[in-house]
C-alpha positions as CSV (number, residue, x, y, z in Angstrom):
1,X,-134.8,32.7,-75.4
2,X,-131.3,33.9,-75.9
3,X,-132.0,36.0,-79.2
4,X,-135.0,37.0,-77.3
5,X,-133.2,38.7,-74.7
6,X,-130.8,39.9,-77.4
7,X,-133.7,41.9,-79.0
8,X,-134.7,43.1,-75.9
9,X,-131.2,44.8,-74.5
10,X,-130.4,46.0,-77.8
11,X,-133.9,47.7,-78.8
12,X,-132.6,50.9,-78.9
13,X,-129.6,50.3,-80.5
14,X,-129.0,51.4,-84.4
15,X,-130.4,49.4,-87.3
16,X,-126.0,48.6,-88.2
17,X,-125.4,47.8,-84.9
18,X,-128.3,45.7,-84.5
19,X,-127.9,44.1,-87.6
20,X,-124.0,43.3,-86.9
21,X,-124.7,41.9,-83.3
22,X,-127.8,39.4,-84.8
23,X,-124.7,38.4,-87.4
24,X,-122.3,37.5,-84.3
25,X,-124.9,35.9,-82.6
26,X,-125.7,33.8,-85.6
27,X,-121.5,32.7,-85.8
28,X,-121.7,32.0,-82.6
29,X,-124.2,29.6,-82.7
30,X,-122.5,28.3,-85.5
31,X,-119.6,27.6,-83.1
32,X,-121.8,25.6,-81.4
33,X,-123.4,23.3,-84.1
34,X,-119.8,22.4,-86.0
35,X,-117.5,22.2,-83.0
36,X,-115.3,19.0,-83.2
37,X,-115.4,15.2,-83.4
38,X,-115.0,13.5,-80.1
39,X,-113.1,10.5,-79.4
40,X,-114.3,7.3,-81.0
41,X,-117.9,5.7,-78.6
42,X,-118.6,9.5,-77.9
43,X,-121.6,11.0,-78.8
44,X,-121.0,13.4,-81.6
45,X,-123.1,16.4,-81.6
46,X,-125.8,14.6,-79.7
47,X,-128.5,16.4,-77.3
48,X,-130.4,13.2,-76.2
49,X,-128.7,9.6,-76.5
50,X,-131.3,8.3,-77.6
51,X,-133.3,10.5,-79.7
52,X,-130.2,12.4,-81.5
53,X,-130.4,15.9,-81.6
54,X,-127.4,17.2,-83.5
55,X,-126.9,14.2,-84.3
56,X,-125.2,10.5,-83.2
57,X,-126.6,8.3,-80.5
58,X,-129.1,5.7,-81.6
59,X,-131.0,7.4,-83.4
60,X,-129.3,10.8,-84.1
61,X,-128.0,9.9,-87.6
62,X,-130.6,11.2,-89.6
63,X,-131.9,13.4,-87.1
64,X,-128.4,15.6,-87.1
65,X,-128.5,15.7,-91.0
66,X,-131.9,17.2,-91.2
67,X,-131.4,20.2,-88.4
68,X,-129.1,22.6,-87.1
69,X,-126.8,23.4,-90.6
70,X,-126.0,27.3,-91.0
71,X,-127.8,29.1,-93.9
72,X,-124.6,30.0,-96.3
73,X,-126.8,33.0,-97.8
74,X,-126.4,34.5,-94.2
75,X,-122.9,34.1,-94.3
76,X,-122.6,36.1,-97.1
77,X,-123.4,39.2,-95.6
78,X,-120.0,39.2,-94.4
79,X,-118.9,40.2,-98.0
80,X,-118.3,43.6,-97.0
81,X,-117.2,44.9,-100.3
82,X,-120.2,43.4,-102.4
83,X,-118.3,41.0,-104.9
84,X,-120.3,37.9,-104.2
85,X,-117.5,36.2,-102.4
86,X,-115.5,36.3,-99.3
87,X,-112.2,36.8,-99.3
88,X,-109.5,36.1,-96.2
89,X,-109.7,39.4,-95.0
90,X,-113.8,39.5,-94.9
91,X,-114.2,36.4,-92.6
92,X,-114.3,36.1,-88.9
93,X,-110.6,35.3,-87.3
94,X,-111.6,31.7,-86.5
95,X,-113.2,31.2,-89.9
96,X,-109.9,31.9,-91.3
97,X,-108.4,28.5,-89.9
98,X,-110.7,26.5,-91.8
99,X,-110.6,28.7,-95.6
100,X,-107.9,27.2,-97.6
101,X,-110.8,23.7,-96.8
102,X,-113.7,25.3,-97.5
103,X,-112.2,27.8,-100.6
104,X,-112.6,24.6,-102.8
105,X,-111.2,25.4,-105.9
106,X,-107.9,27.2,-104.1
107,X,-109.1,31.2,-106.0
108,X,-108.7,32.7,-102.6
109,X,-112.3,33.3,-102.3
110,X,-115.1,31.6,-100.8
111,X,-118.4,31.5,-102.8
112,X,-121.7,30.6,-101.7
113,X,-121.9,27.7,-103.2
114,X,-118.6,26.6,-101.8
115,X,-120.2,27.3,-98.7
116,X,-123.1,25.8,-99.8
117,X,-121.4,22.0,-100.4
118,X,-118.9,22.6,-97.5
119,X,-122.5,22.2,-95.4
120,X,-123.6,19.7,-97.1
121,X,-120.6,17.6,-96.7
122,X,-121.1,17.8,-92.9
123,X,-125.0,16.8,-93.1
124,X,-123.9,13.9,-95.3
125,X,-121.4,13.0,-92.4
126,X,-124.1,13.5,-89.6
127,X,-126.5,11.2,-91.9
128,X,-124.2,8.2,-92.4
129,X,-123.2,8.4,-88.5
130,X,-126.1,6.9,-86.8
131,X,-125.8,4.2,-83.7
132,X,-122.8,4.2,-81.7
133,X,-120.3,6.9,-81.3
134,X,-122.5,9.2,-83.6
135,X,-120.3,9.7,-86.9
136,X,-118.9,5.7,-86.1
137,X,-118.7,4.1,-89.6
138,X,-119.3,8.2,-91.1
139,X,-117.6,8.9,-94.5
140,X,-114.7,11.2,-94.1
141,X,-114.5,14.8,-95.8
142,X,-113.8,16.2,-98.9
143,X,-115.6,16.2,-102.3
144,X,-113.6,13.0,-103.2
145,X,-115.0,9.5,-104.8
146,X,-117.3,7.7,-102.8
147,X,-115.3,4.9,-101.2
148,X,-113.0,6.7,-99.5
149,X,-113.8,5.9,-96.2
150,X,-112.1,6.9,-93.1
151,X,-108.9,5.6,-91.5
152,X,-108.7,3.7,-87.9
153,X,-107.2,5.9,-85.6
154,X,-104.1,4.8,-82.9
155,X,-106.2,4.9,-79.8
156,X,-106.1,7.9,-77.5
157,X,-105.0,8.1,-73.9
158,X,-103.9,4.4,-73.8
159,X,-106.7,2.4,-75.2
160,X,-106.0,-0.3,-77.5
161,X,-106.2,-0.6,-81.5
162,X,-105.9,-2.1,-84.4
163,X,-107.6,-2.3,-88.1
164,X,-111.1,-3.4,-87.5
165,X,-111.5,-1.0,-84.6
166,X,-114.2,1.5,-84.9
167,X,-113.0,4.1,-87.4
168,X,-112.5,7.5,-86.1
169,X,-113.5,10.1,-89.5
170,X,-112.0,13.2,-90.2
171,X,-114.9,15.3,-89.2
172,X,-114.1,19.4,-90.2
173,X,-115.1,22.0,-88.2
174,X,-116.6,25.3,-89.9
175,X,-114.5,27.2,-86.7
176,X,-112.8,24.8,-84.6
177,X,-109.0,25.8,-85.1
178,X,-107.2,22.6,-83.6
179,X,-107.3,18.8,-82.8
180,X,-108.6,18.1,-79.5
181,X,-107.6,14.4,-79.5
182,X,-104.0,13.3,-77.0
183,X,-102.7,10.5,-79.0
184,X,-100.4,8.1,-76.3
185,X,-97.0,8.9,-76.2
186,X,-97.4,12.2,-78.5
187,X,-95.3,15.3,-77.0
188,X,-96.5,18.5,-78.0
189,X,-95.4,22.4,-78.5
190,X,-91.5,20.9,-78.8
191,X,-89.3,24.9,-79.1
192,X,-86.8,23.5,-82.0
193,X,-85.0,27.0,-81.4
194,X,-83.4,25.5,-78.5
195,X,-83.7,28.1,-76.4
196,X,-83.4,30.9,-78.6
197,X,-87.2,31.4,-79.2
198,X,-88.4,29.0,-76.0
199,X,-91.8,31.1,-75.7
200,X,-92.9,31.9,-79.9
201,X,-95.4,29.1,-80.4
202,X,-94.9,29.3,-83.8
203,X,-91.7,28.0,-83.8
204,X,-92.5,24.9,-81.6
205,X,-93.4,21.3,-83.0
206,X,-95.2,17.9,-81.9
207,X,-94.3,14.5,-82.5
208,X,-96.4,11.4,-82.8
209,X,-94.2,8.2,-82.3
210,X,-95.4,4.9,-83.8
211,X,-96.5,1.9,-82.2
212,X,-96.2,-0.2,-85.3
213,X,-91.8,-0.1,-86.2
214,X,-89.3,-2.7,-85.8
215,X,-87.3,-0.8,-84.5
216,X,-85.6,3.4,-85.4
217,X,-88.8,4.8,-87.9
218,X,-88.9,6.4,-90.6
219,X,-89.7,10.3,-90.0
220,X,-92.5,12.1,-91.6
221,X,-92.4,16.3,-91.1
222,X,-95.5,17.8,-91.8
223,X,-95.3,22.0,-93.0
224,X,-98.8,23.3,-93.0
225,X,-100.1,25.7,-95.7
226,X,-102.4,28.9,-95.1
227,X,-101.2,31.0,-97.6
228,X,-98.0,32.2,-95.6
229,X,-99.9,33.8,-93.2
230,X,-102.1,31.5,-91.3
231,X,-102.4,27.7,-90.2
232,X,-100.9,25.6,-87.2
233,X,-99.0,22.6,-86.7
234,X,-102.2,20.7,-84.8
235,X,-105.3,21.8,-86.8
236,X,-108.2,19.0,-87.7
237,X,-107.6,18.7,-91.6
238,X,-103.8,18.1,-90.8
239,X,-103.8,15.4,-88.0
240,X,-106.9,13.8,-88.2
241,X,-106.3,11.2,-91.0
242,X,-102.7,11.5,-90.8
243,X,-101.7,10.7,-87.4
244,X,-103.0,6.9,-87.6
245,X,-102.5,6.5,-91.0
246,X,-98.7,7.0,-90.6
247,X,-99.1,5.4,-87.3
248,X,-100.3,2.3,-88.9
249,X,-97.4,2.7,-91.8
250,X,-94.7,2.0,-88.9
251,X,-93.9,6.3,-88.9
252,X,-93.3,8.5,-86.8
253,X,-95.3,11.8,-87.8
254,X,-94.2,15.1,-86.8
255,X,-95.9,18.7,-87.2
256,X,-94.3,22.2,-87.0
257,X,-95.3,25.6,-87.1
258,X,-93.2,28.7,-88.5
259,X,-93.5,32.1,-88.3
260,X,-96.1,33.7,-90.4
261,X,-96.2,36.8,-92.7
262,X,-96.0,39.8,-91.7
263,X,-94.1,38.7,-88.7
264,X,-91.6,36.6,-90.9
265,X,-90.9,36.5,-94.7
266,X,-90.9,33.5,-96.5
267,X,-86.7,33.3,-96.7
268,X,-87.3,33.0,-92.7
269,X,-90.0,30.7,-92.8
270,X,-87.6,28.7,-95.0
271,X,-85.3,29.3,-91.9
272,X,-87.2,28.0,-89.4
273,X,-88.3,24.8,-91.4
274,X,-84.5,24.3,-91.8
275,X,-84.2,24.8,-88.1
276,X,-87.2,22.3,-87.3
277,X,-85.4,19.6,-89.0
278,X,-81.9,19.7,-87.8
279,X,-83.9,19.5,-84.0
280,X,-85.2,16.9,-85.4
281,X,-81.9,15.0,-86.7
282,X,-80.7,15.8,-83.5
283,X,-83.3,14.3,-81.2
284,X,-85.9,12.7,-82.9
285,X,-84.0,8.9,-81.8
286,X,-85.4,10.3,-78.8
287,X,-89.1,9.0,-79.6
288,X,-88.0,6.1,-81.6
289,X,-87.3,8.1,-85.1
290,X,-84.4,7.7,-87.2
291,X,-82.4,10.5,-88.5
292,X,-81.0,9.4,-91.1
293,X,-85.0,8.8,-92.6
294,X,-86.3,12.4,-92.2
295,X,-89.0,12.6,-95.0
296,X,-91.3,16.1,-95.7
297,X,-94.6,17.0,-96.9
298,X,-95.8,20.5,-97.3
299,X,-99.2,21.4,-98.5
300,X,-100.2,24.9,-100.7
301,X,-97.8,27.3,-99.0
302,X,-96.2,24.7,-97.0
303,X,-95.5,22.7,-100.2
304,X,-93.3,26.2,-101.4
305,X,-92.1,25.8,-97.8
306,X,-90.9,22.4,-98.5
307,X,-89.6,22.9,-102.0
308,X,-87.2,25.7,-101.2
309,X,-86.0,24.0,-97.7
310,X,-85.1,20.9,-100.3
311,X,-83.8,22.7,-103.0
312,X,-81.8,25.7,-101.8
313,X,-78.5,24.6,-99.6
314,X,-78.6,28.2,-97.8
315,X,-81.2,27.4,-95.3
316,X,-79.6,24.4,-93.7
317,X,-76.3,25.0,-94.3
318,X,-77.0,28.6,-92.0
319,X,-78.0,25.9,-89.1
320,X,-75.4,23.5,-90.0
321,X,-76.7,21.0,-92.2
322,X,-77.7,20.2,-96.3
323,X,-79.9,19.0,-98.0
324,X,-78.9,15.6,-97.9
325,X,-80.7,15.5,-93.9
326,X,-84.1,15.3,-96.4
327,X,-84.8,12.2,-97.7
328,X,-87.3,12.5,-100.1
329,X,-90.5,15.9,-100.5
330,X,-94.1,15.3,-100.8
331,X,-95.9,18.6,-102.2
332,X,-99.6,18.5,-102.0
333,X,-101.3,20.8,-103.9
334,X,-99.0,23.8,-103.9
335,X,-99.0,26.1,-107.0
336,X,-95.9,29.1,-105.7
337,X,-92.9,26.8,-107.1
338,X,-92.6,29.9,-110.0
339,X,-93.3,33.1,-108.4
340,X,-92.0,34.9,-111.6
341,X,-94.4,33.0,-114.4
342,X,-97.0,31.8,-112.8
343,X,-98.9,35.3,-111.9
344,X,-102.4,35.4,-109.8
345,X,-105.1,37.2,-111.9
346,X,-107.2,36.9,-109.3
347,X,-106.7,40.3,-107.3
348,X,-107.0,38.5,-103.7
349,X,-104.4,35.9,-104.6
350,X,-102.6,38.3,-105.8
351,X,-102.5,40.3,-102.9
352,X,-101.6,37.1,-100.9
353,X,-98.5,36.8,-102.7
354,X,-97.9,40.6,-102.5
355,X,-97.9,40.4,-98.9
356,X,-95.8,37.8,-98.7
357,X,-93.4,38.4,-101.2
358,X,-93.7,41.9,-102.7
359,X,-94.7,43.2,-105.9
360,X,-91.3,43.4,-107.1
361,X,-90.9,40.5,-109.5
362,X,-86.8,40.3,-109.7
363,X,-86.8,40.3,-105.6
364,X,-88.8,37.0,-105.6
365,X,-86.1,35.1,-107.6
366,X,-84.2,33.8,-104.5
367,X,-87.8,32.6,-102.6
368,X,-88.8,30.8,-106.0
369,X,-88.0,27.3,-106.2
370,X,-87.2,26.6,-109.5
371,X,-85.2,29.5,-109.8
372,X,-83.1,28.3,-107.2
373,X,-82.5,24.6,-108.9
374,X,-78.7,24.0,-109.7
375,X,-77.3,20.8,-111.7
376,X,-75.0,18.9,-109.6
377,X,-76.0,20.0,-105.9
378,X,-77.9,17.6,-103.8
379,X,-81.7,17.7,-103.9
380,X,-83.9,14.5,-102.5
381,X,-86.5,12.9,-104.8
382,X,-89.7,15.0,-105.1
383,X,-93.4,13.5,-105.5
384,X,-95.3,16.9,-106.6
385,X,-99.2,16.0,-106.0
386,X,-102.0,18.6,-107.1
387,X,-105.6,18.8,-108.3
388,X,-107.4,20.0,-111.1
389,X,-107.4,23.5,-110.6
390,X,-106.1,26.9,-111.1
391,X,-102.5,27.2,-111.7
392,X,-101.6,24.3,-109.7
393,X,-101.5,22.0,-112.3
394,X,-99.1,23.8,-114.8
395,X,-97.0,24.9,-111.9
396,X,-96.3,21.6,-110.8
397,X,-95.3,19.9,-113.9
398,X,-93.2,22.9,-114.8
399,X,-91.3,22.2,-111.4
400,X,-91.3,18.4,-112.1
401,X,-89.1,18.6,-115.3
402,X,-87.1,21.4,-114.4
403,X,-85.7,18.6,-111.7
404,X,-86.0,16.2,-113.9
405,X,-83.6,18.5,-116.4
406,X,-81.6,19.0,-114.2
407,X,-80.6,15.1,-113.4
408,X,-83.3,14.7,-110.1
409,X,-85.8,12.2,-109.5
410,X,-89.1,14.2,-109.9
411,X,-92.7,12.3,-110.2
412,X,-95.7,14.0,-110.4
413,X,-99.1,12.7,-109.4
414,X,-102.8,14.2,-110.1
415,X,-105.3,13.4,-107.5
416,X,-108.8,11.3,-108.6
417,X,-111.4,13.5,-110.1
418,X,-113.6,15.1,-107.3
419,X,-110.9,16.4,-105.0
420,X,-110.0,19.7,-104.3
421,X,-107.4,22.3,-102.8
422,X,-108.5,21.0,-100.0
423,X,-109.3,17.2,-99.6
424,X,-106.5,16.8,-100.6
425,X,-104.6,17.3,-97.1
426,X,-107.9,16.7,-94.9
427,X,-108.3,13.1,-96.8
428,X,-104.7,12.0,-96.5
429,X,-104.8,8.7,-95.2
430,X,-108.5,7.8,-95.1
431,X,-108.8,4.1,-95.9
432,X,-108.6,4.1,-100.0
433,X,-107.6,7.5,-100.1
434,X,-105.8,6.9,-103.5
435,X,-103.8,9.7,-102.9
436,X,-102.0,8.5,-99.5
437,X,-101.4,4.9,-101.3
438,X,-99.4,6.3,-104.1
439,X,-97.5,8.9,-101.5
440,X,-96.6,5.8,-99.5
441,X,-95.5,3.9,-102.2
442,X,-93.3,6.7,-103.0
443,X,-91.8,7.0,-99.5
444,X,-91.2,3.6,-99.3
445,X,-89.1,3.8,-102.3
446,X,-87.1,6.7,-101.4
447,X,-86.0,5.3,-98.0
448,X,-84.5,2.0,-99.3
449,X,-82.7,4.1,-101.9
């Protein structure tokens, strides 16, 4: 009825314009079909309780795998300039939240086919989440191995918890941008300027305190990726596994945003990570943290983020701090740790790195991490995670024994066959996520050292 009455108002409009409205229409719809996962005994993308529709309720399982998924070949008429991809600059705004998760093999382009098993992902999801709460016992995201299953979630809004509660799955959204779900006791949109910045969202954090510590936790600081010029502090992929999962670990898990290119370079999004953390040092006892066990994880461009914070002294000692606030760095995935050797050849990467760090290759020396290691200051242990992919594997071994060379504790740690650029970080603490195991067993080294 609605694309009926489309066609009607807009008979006497141009073939293009026509042709573009019928597109919007179609993403909007989208919008509708992958929204977000709702709280654990909801029914998830469900039209009738008991029938299914989307999918969930008692019989929806099957019935919201075999209806409603977007036609990738549609979305490709988006690729404006005819090279059989999409890149960043091609997709809708919203879209742009969710790339780096659906671009899986991190070339800064999304195929059809990626497209194409992004879908199929969610229908798999929608199939395995028959009977109560829709998605209930569903399997998580990500092309990863099979028995990965998803993590129990710390209860929202005050309702109890604890391992054999219903599992809550990290269910992606093709357009939602951020988590919907108010975890008890979590204070959000935090300004760590301290009044300098009090209204610039992107320099505000959240903080999820534990229910599970004896007593001050251990600190976990999350830096999102996007390439240095998208992503947020509270988006699906970033909380939805994580949050309990640290919960459950005795943590307290923190998120923070920075300011993006071409508001910010990267030296000042080094800056406001720096700045983030001594807020942190400074209140976090304040929600039962301890500062003296402030741990960071960055993924893709927040992994860079996280290196350089770590390993160049500048940025903390310009807010009054070192390096020794940081415990220990988790990097997940990130592949800009050499911005001189390690060269895009693809030309939208490139351009990515362009806009964030100019085509000058001498002026990228003091935003390059390894550049920027010294023998005998103070850098934290690193665990540097990545997939099989494009550049990220070479560029994180390369980091590894330049620290390693130069007298730190580097380890380095390829995720399981199946994952990608982006599983990697939506997965993050699914129960038997390999990857979160060996990240913990990491962390729980560095804090007793």
């Amino acid at each position: 009825m609605l694309l009926l009455s489309m066609q009607l108002y807009f008979k006497g409009a141009t073939l293009p314009i026509r042709k573009s409205f019928y597109l919007a229409a179609f993403l909007t719809a989208t919008v509708s079909i992958l929204t977000f996962a709702e709280p654990a005994g909801a029914q998830v993308f469900t039209r009738d309780p008991q029938a299914g529709g989307f999918g969930g309720g008692q019989a929806g399982g099957q019935a919201g795998g075999q209806r409603g998924m977007p036609d990738p070949s549609k979305i490709m008429r988006l690729d404006r300039d005819g090279d059989g991809a999409l890149s960043l600059e091609e997709v809708p705004e919203r879209m742009r939240e969710r790339f780096d998760m659906i671009d899986g093999d991190g070339a800064g382009l999304i195929k059809e086919a990626e497209l194409q098993s992004f879908f199929d992902r969610i229908k798999q999801l929608r199939e395995q989440g028959g009977g109560q709460g829709g998605f209930g016992q569903g399997g998580g995201f990500g092309k990863r191995p099979g028995n990965v299953t998803p993590q129990s979630a710390p209860a929202p809004n005050g309702s109890e918890s604890d391992a054999g509660a219903t599992a809550k799955p990290y269910v992606p959204s093709f357009f939602s941008r951020f988590s919907t779900e108010q975890y008890e006791g979590s204070v959000k949109d935090i300004d760590y300027t301290d009044g300098v910045a009090p209204d610039d969202e992107r320099r505000k954090l959240d903080i999820y305190p534990t229910t599970h510590a004896n007593g001050a936790a251990p600190v976990m600081v999350m830096i999102h990726g996007g390439g240095w010029q998208i992503g947020r502090k509270d988006t699906n992929d970033l909380l939805k596994n994580k949050v309990p999962y640290f919960d459950r670990e005795g943590w307290v898990f923190t998120s923070i945003n920075y300011r993006l290119v071409p508001n910010a370079t990267p030296a000042e999004q080094a800056h406001d990570v720096a700045t983030a953390l001594v807020w942190l040092r400074d209140h976090i006892a304040e929600h039962g943290g301890d500062p003296a066990q402030i741990h960071i994880m960055g993924h893709s461009a927040g992994a860079h983020l996280a290196a350089l914070t770590a390993i160049d002294p500048q940025y903390l000692h310009a807010v009054g701090a070192d390096t020794g606030l940081i415990r220990s760095v988790t990097l997940l995935d990130g592949a800009g740790y050499n911005l001189l050797e390690h060269q895009p050849t693809n030309f939208i990467i490139r351009k990515m790195y362009n806009d964030a760090f100019g085509e000058e290759l001498e002026a990228r020396i003091p935003v390059s991490p390894i550049h920027q290691i010294k023998a005998g200051a103070s850098i934290p242990p690193f665990l540097i995670t990545y997939v099989e992919r494009t550049r990220s594997p070479e560029a994180s071994e390369e980091l590894a024994t330049a620290l390693r060379e130069a007298g730190f504790s580097a380890e380095t740690y390829q995720a399981p066959e199946g994952y990608d650029h982006g599983s990697i970080n939506g997965d993050f603490g699914a129960t038997d996520d390999p990857v979160s195991k060996r990240v913990m067993e990491f962390l729980n080294q560095a804090k007793s050292s």
